[in-house]
C-alpha positions in Angstrom: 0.0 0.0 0.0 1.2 3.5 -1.1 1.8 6.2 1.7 -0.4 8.6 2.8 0.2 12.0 3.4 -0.7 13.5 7.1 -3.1 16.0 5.9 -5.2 12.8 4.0 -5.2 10.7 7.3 -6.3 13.8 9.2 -9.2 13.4 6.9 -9.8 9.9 6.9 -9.6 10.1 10.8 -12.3 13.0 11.1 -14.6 11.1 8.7 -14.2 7.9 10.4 -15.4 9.8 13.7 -18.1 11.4 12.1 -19.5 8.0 11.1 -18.8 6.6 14.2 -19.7 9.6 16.4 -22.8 11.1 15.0 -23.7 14.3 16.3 -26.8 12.7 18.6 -24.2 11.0 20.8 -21.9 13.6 21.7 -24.3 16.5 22.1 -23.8 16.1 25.6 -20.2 18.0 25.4 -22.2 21.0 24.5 -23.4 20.8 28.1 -19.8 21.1 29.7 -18.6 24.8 31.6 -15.1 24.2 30.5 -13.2 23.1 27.8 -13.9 19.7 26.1 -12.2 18.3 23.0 -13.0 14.7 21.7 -10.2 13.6 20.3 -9.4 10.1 18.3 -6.2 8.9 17.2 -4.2 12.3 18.2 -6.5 14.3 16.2 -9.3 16.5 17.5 -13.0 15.7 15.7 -15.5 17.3 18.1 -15.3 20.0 20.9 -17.6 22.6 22.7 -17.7 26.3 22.3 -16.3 27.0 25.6 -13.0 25.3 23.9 -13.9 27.2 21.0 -13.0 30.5 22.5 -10.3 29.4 24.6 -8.4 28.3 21.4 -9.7 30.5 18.7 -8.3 29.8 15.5 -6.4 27.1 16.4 -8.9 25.1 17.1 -10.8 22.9 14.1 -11.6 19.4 13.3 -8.4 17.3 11.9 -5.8 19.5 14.0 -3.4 17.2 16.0 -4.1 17.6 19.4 -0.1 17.7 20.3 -0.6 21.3 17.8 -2.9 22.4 20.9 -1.3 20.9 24.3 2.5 21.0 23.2 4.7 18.4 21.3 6.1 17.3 25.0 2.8 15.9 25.9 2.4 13.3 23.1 -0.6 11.5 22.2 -3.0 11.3 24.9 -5.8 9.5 23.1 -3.8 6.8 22.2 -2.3 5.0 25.5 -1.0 7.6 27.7 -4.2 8.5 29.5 -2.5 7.6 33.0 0.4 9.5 32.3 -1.6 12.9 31.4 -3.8 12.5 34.5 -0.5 12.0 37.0 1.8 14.7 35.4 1.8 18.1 36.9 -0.4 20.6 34.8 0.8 21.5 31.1 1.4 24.9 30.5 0.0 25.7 27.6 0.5 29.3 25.5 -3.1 29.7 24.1 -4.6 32.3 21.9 -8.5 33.4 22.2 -10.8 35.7 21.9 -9.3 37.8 24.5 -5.7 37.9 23.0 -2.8 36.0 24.2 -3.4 34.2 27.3 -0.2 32.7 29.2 -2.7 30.1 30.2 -1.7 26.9 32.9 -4.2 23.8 31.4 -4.7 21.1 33.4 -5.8 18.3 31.1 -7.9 15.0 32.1 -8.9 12.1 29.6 -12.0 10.7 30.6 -13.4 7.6 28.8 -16.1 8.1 26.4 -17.9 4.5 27.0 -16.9 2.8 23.7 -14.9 0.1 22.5 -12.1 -1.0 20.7 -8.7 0.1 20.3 -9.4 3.2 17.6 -12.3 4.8 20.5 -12.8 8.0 21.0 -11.9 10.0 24.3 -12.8 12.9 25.9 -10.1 15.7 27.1 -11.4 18.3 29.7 -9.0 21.0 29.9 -9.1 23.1 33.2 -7.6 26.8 33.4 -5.9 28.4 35.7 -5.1 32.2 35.5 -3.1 34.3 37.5 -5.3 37.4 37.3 -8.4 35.3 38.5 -7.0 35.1 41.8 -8.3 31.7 42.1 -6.1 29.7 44.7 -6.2 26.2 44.4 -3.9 23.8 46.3 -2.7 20.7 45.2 -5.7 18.8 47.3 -8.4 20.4 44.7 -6.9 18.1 41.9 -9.1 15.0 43.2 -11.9 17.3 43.8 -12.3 18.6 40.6 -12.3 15.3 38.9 -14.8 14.2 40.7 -16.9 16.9 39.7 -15.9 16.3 36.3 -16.9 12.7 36.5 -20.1 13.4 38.5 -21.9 15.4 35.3 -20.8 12.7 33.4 -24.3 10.4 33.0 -22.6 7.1 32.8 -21.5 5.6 35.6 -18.2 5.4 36.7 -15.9 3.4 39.5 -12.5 3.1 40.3 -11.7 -0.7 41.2 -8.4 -1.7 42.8 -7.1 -5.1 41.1 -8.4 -6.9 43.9 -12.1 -5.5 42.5 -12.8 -3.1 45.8 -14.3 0.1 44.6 -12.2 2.8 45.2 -14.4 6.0 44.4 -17.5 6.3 42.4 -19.7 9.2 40.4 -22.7 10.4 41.2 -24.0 8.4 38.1 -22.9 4.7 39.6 -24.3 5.8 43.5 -27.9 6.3 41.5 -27.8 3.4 39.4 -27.2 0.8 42.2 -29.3 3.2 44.8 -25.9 3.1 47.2 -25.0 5.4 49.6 -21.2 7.3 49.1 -20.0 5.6 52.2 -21.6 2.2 51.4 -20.3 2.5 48.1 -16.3 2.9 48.9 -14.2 0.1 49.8 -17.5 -2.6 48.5 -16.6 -5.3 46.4 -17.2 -5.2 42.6 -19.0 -8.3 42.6 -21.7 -7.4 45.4 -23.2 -5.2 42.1 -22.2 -7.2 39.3 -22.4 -10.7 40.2 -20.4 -12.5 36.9 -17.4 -10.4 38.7 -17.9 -13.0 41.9 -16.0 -16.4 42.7 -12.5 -14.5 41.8 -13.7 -14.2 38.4 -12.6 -10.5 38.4 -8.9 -11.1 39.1 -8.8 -13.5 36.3 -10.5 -11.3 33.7 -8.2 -7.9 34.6 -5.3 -10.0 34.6 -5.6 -12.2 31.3 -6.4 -8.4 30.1 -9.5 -10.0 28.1 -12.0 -7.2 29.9 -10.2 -3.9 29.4 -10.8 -1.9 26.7 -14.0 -3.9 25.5 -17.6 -3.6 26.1 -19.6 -6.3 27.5 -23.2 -7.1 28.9 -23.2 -8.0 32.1 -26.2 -8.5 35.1 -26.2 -5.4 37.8 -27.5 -6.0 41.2 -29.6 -3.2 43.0 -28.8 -2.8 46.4 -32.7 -5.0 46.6 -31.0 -7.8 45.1 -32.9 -7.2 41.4 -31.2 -7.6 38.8 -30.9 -5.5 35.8 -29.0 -5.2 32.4 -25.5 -3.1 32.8 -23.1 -2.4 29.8 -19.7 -2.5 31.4 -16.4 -0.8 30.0 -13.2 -1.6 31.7 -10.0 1.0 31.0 -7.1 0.7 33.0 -5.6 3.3 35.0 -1.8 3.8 35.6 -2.3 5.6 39.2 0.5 6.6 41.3 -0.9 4.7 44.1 -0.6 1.6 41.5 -2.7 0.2 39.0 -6.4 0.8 38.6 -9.2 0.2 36.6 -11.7 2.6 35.2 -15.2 0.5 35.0 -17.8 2.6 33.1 -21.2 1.5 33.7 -24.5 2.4 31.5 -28.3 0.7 32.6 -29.3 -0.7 29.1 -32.7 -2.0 30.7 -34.9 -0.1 28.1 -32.7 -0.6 25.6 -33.2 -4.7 26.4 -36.7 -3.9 26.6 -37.0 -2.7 23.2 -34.8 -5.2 21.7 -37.0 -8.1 23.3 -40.3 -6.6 21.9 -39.5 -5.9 18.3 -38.5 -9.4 17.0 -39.8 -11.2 13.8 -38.8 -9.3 10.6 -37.8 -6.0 11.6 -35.4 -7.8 14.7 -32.4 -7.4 13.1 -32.8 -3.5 12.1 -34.5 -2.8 15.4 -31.4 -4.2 16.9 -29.2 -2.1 14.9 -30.9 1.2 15.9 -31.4 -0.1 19.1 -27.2 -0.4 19.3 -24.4 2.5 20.3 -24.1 5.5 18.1 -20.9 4.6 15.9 -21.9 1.3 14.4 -23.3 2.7 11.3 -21.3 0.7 9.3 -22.2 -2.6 11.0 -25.9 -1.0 10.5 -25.7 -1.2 6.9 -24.7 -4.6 6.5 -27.5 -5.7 8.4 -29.9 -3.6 6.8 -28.1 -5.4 3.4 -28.6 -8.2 4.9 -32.2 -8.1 5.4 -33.1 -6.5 2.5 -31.3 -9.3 0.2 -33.6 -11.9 2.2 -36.9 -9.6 1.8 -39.3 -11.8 -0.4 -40.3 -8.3 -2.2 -37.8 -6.6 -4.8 -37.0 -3.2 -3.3 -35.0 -0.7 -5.0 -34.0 3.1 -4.2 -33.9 5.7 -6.3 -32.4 9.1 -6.3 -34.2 12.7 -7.4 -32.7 12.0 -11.2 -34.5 9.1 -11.5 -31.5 6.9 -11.5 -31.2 3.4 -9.2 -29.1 3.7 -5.8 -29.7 0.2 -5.0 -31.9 -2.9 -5.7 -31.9 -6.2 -3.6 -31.8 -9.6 -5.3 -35.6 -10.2 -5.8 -35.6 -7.0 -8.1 -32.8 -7.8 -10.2 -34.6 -11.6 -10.4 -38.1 -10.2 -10.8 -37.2 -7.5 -13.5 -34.5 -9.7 -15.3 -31.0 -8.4 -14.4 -28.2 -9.0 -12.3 -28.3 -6.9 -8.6 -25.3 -5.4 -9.2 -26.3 -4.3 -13.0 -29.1 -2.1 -12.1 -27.6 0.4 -9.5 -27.0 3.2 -11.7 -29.6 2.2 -14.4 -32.6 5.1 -15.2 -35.6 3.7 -13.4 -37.4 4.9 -16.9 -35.5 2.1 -18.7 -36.1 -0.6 -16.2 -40.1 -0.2 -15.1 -41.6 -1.0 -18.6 -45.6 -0.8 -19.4 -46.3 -4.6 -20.2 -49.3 -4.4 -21.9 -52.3 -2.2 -22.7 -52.1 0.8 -24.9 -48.9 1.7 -22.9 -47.2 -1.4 -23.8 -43.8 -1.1 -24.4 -43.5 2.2 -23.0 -41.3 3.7 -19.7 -43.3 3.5 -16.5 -42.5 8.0 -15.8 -40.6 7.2 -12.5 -38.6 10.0 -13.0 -42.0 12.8 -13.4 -43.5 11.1 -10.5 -41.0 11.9 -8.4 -40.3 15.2 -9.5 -44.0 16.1 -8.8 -44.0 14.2 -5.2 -46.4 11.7 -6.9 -46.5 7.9 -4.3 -48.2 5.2 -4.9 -49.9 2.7 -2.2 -49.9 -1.3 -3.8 -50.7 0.1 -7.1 -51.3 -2.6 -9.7 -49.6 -2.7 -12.9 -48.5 -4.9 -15.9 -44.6 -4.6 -16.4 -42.1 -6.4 -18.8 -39.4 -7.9 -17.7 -35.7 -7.8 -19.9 -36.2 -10.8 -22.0 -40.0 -9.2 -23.0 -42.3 -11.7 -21.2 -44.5 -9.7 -18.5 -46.0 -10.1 -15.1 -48.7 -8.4 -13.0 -46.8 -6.5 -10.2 -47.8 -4.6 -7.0 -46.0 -1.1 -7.2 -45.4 1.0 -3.9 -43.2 3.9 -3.8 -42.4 5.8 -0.6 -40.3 9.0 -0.8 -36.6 9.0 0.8 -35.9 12.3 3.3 -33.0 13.8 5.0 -32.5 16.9 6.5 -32.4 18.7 3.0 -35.8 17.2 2.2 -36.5 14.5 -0.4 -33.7 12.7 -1.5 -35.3 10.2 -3.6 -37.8 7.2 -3.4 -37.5 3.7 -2.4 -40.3 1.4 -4.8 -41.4 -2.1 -4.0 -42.5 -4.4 -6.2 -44.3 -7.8 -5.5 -45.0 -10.6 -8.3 -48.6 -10.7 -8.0 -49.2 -12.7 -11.1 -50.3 -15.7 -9.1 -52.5 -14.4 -7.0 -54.7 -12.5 -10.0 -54.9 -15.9 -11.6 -56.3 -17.2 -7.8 -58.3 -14.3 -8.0 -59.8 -14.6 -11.0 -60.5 -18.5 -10.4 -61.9 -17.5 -7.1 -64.4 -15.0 -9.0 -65.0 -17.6 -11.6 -66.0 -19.9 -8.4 -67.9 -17.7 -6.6 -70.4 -17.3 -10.2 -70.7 -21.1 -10.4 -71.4 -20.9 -6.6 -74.0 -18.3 -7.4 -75.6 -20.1 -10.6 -75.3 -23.9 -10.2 -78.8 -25.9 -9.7 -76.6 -27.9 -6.8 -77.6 -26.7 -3.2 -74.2 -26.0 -1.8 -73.5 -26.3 2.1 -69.8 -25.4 3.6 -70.2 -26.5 7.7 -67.9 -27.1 10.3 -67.0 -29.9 12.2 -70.4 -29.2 14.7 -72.4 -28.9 11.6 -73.1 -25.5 11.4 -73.7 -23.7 8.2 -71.0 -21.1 7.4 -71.9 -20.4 3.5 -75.3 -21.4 1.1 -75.6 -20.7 -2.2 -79.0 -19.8 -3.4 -79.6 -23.3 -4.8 -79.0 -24.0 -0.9 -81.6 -21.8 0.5 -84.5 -23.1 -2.2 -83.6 -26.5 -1.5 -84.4 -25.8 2.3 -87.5 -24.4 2.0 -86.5 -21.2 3.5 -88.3 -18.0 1.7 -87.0 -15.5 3.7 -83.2 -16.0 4.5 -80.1 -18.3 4.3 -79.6 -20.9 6.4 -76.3 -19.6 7.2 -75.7 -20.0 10.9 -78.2 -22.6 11.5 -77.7 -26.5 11.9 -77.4 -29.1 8.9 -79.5 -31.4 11.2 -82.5 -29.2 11.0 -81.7 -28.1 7.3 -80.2 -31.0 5.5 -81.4 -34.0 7.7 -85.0 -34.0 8.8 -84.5 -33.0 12.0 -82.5 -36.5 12.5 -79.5 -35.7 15.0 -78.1 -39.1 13.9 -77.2 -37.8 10.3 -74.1 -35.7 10.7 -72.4 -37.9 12.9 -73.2 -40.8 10.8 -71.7 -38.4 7.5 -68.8 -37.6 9.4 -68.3 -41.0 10.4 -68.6 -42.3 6.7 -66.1 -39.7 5.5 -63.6 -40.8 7.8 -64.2 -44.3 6.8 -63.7 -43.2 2.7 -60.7 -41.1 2.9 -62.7 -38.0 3.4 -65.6 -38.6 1.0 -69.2 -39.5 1.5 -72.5 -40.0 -0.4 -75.3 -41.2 0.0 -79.3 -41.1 -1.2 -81.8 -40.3 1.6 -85.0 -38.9 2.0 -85.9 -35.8 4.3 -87.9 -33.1 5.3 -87.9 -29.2 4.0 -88.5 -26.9 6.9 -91.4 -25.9 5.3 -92.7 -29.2 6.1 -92.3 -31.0 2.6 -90.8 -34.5 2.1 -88.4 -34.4 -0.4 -85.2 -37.6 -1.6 -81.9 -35.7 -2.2 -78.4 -37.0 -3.1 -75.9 -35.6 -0.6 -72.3 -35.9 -1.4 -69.4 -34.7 1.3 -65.7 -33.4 0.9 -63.6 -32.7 3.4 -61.4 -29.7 3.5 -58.3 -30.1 5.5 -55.6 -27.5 6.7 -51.8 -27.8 5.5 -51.4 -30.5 8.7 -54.1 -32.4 7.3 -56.6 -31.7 10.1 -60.0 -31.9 9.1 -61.4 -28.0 9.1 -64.3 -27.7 7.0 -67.5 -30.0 5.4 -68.3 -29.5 2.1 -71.5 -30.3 1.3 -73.2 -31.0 -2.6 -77.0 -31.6 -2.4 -79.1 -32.8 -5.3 -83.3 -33.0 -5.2 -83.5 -36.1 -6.6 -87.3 -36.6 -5.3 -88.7 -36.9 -8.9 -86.4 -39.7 -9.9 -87.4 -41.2 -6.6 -90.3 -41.7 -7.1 -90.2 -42.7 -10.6 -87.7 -45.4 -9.9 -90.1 -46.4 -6.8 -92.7 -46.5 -9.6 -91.0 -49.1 -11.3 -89.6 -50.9 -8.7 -93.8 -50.9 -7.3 -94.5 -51.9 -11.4 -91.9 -54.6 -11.4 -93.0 -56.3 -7.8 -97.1 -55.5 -7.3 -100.0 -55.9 -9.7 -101.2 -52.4 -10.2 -105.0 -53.7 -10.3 -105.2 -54.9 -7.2 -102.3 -54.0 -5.5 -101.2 -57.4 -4.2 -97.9 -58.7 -5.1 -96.8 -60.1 -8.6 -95.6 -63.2 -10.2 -92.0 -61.6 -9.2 -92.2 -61.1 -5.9 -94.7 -64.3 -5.1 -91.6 -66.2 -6.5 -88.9 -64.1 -4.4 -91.0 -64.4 -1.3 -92.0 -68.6 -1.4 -87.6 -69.1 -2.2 -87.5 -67.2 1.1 -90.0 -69.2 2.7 -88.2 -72.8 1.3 -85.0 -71.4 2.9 -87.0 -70.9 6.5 -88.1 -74.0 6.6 -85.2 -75.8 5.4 -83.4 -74.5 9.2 -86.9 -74.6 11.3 -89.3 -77.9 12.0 -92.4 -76.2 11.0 -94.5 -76.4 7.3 -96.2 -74.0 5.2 -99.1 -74.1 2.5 -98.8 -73.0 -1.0 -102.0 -72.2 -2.7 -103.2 -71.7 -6.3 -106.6 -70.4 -6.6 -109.0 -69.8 -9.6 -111.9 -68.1 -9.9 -115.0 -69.7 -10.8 -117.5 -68.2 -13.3 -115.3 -65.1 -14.1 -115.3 -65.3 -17.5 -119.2 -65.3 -17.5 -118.7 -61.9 -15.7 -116.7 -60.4 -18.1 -119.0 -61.8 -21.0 -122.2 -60.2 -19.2 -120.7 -56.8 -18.0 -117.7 -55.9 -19.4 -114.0 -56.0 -18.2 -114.6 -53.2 -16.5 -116.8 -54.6 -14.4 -114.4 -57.9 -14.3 -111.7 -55.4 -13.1 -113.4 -54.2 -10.3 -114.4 -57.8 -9.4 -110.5 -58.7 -9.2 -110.2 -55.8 -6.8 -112.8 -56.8 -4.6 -111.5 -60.4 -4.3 -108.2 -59.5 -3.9 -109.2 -57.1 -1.0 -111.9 -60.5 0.7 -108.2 -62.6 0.0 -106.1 -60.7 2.1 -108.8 -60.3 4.9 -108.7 -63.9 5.2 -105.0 -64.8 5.8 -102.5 -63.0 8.5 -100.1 -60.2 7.7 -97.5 -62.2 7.6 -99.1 -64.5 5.1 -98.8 -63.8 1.1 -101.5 -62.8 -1.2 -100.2 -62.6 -4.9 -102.1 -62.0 -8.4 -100.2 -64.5 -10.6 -102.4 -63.6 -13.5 -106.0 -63.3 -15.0 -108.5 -64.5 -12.3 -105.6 -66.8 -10.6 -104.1 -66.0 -7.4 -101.6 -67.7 -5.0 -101.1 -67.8 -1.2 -97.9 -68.7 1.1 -99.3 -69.4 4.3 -96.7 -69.1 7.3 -96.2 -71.7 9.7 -99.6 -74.1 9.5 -100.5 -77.1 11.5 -100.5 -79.3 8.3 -103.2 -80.0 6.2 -105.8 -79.8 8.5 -104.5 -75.6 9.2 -104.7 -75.4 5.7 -107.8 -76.6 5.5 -109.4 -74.5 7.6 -108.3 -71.2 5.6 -109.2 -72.7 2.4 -112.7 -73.2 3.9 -112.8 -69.6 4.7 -111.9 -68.3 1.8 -114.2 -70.1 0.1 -116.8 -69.1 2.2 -115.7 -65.4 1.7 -115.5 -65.5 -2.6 -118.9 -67.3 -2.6 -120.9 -64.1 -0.7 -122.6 -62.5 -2.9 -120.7 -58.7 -4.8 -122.1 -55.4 -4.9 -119.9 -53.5 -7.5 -120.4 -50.1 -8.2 -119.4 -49.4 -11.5 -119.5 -45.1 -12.3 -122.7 -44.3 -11.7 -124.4 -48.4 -12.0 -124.7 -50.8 -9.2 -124.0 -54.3 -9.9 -125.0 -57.2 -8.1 -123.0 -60.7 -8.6 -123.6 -63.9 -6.6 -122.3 -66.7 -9.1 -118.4 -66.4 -8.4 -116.9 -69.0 -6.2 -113.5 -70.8 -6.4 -111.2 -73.7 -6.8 -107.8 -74.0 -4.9 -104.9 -76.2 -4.7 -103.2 -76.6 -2.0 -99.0 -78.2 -1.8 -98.4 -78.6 2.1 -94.5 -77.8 2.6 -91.7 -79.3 5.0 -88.6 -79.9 5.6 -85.7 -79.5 3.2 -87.6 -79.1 -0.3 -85.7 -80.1 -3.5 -88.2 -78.4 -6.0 -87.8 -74.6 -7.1 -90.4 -72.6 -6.9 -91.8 -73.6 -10.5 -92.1 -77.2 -10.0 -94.2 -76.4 -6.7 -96.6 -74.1 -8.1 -97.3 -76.7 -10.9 -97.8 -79.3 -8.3 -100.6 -76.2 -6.6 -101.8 -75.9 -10.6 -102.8 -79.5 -10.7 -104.1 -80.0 -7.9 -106.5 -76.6 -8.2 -107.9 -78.2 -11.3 -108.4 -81.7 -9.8 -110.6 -79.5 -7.4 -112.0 -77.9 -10.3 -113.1 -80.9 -12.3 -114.6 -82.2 -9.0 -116.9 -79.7 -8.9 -115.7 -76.2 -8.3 -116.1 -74.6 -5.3 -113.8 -76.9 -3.5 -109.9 -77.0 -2.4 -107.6 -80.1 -3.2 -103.9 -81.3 -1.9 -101.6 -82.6 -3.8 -100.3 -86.0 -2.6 -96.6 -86.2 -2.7 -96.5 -89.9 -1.9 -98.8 -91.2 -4.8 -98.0 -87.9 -7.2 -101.4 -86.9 -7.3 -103.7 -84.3 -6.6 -107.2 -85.4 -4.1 -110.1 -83.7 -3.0 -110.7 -82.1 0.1 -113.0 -84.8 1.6 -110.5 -87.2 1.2 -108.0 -85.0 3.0 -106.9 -88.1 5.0 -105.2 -89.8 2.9 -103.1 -87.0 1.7 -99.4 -87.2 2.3 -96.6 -84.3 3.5 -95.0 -82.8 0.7 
């Protein structure tokens, strides 16, 4: 490295100290009655008036302080501080604004509480003039300093090697709330404890302490403890070595620094630290601002970039370090609309103290491809005024496109024919579309706020738990087809199907609920499931289900002891009916001898059309032939009273209807389907047929033939 002249490190110095030193930390030396130069490496960078006109012109910032106090006296700010304070006072030929003084100066260095080995240090010169007639003796000299340390507002104690305070200032006896007597000859560690157990002996002699800053716990003379920033200089005395232990109560300045974590910890912290660490200030405020998730740049009053963190330079399609420098007119770029293509006036808007709050705008990035972007600009101030702007920019492009899906979901949630429910986990109803509120019969409001129980299920407080139930069992998806009732009292089938709608943990938060009124196709299909099973003339059972119901019946008795009776009946003198009055007429006959069937068997029985003027019966459980008997009696008895039939406005009267049944009595484990029985009940009705009508016959399975009902002795279980 090349040499640098005097004057040029006189300069570097007094910048350095003005970075270091800013004006709101020294003010303080303003407050002084006598002289007070802060001095840094030999050279003065700050003083008060009162040492303004005791020096006059010789005084500036950058003059070498051995220029002011004499070459003899060397350079007190840098390691001779013990030797100034025990040599007798410098006499010092001064000029001011009262001419030339043949001033005596008596010159003390006091610590200025920072660290490191390039700190700054205060020098409080003291006169003493002849014409004053002020008689001091050599006794004041401890006096004085004292004073001198009392208005300083640190505290400040003199500590043997040993750690037993040897004097303290006003500043230390208030910030432990000790008394001056208490406070002399009391061990350093009573009031800071990490000094106790011999620890301070160590630390002054491995030298580690002195000349550094550290936080340390104080101890009130209560016991509580509180934050304490200690500085430890040490003193060449000539009573021996001692050590200079500057104390300042950083409680609120902890306080702060605790409160204002998260984001803004790191440049809380820095304004939070000592004057003088600007430069340790910006790289943290570089630091956070190349982790921001925004892109922020600065720009000056020209228009022109100051700086731009690494988000910018990705978001906008350059290098960071290529667009410090740039015109923020050749960077921000109109991405589409009629302005496409053209500069974004950064540089007007500035000029005319235009700002903008999350302003959106379409910008092109370098490589011509363009984004939707959230533009902020905030002006940039200094004691001058405006200095410029700092912009921030957020890629926004994603959440637009959310947007816009979110709109295009809300219209389908507005217009679909689907009732739409979202619940929570108790079942209340948070959002309904208007398909929602028709489906639940409310006509006046939403059934937002009130329970899918009362609105979705009837009523039934079994149905949510059993949905919620089902979803967990399916992976968090449900449906099912129930019937319910609308609050306005109407019965109504809907298709309900459920989504769950979990957080980022995968916690169930939220039921989604799709309802369909699917009451129409209800009832069609029960239509034809009622066409496919029942004889829509008379209501009783079909072929189908006579056929489903006697399989049933073979399997029950197949695991039980009992026996049942199968039937086939046929009407007699039904075709003279229809001849004589129509199938109308026949029609209603059916009905009424379906209705005379049924009254004559139990519930449990089976009555079934099985086509035409036939009919079958299952009878449940009967005591053999003779049971079976006895209901084929009755019903015979019943068919053979005369009908009154009321046709429209006519009354018909028919006596001549009567009817001939076969009867198959059941047991047992039966071989035969269903087919080969009823022919078995077939043959034997028309053996009771063609023995004269009217009359009930059981097939015989031991001699494979049908026989009348007054030989019902001989006949045999089937």
């Amino acid at each position: 490295m090349g040499s640098v002249s005097s004057s040029a490190r006189t300069e570097q110095i007094v910048q350095c100290a003005e970075i270091e030193c800013p004006d709101t930390s020294l003010d303080f030396v303003d407050l002084f009655s006598e002289p007070v130069l802060v001095c840094k490496q030999g050279v003065v960078v700050r003083y008060n008036q009162v040492a303004s006109r005791l020096f006059g012109g010789a005084l500036c910032s950058g003059v070498p302080v051995a220029d002011l106090l004499g070459r003899g006296v060397g350079d007190p700010t840098h390691g001779e501080l013990s030797f100034l304070v025990s040599k007798e006072p410098i006499n010092v030929d001064v000029r001011g604004e009262e001419g030339r003084l043949g001033a005596e100066l008596q010159v003390y260095p006091l610590p200025a509480g920072f660290s490191g080995a390039d700190a700054p240090c205060f020098l409080i010169c003291l006169r003493t003039r002849s014409r004053l007639k002020v008689v001091e003796s050599s006794s004041s000299h401890p006096s004085r300093l004292a004073a001198i340390l009392d208005a300083v507002v640190d505290g400040i104690l003199v500590v043997d090697p040993k750690g037993i305070v040897v004097s303290a200032n006003r500043a230390a006896l208030l910030l432990f709330n000790r008394h001056p007597d208490e406070m002399q000859g009391l061990g350093i560690c009573a009031m800071i404890p990490q000094f106790a157990g011999g620890r301070w002996v160590s630390c002054v002699n491995a030298s580690w302490l002195v000349g550094r800053s550290q936080e340390m716990s104080g101890r009130h003379r209560d016991g509580t403890l509180f934050p304490l920033e200690v500085t430890v200089t040490h003193l060449d005395e000539a009573e021996g070595p001692m050590f200079a232990v500057v104390l300042r109560d950083i409680t609120d300045r902890c306080r702060s620094e605790q409160a204002e974590l998260r984001y803004m910890e790191a440049l809380e912290r820095q304004i939070e630290m000592r004057t003088g660490e600007l430069q340790k200030l910006h790289r943290r405020t570089e630091g956070i601002l190349n982790s921001a998730s925004d892109a922020i740049m600065g720009i000056d009053i020209n228009g022109r970039i100051t700086f731009a963190n690494p988000v910018a330079g990705a978001l906008l399609g350059y290098s960071p370090q290529s667009l410090p420098g740039k015109l923020a007119d050749d960077v921000f770029i109109h991405g589409d609309g009629v302005r496409s293509g053209r500069s974004v006036l950064v540089r007007a808007a500035l000029r005319r103290r235009l700002f903008h709050e999350r302003m959106e705008l379409t910008l092109c990035k370098r490589d011509g491809s363009s984004f939707v972007a959230e533009y902020s600009s905030r002006p940039l101030e200094d004691d001058t005024g405006m200095i410029g702007a700092v912009v921030v920019l957020r890629d926004i492009t994603g959440r637009k496109i959310a947007e816009e899906r979110l709109g295009v979901a809300a219209k389908v949630l507005e217009t679909t024919a689907e009732a739409i429910f979202v619940c929570d986990l108790q079942g209340r109803i948070l959002v309904a579309n208007p398909a929602a509120v028709s489906l639940s019969g409310l006509s006046d409001h939403a059934p937002v706020g009130m329970s899918v129980t009362d609105i979705v299920f009837g009523g039934d407080s079994r149905g949510w738990p059993s949905l919620l139930d089902g979803m967990q069992a399916q992976d968090g998806h449900c449906r099912r087809e129930m019937w319910s009732v609308r609050c306005s009292g109407e019965r109504f089938a809907l298709r309900l199907t459920a989504s769950a709608l979990r957080l980022a943990d995968g916690q169930l938060h939220r039921v989604v609920l799709v309802a369909n009124d699917i009451t129409q196709r209800k009832q069609d299909e029960e239509k034809v499931q009622y066409q496919a099973n029942y004889d829509v003339l008379t209501a009783l059972p079909n072929r189908n289900l006579f056929n489903d119901r006697l399989e049933h019946m073979l399997r029950v008795i197949s695991r039980t002891e009992g026996a049942i009776a199968l039937m086939f009946l046929d009407l007699d003198g039904f075709k003279c009916v229809n001849d004589d009055f129509g199938h109308e007429v026949g029609d209603i006959l059916l009905q009424e001898v379906a209705r005379r069937l049924v009254s004559c068997v139990r519930d449990s029985d089976t009555v079934a059309r099985f086509g035409g003027d036939e009919f079958t019966i299952i009878l449940g459980v009967v005591d053999g032939c003779e049971g079976a008997a006895h209901v084929a009696r009755r019903i015979l008895q019943v068919l053979a009273a005369p009908y009154s039939l009321l046709c429209g406005q006519q009354s018909i009267r028919i006596q001549d209807i009567s009817a001939s049944i076969g009867i198959v009595i059941l047991s047992g484990c039966v071989s035969e389907d269903s087919c080969h029985l009823l022919r078995k009940a077939d043959a034997a009705m028309y053996h009771a047929k063609q023995s004269g009508k009217n009359g009930f016959a059981f097939w015989d399975e031991v001699t494979g033939e049908a026989t009348c009902a007054h030989t019902v002795l001989g006949c045999g279980g089937a």
